[in-house]
C-alpha positions in Angstrom: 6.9 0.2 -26.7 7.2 3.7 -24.7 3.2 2.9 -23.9 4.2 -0.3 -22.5 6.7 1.1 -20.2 4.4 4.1 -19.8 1.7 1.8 -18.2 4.4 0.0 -16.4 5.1 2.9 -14.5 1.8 3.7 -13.4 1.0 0.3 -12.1 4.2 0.7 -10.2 3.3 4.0 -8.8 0.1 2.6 -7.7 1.5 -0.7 -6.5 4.4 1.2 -4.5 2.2 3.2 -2.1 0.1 0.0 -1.2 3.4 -1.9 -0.6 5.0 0.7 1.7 1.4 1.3 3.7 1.1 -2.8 4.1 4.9 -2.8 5.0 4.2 -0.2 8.1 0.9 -2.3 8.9 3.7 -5.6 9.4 5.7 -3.7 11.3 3.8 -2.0 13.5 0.8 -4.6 14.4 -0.4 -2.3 17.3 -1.1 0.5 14.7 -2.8 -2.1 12.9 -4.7 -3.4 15.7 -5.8 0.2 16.4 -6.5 1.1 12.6 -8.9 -2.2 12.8 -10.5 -1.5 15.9 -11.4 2.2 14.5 -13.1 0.6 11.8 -15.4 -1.8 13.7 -16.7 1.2 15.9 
């Protein structure tokens, strides 16, 4: 059970940083505008 909850935990610690950096990209569409513009040139 503790590996369960172990894994569980990791997922969420990788899930959680994806969240919050798509959350910012929501809010701020002119960063993400920029961000997507960087990467076409």
């Amino acid at each position: 059970m503790s590996v369960f909850f172990a894994i569980l935990k990791i997922s969420t610690l990788i899930e959680k940083p994806k969240l919050f950096l798509s959350n910012l990209a929501l809010r701020n569409p002119i960063t993400r505008l920029l961000n997507t513009a960087s990467l076409l040139t």
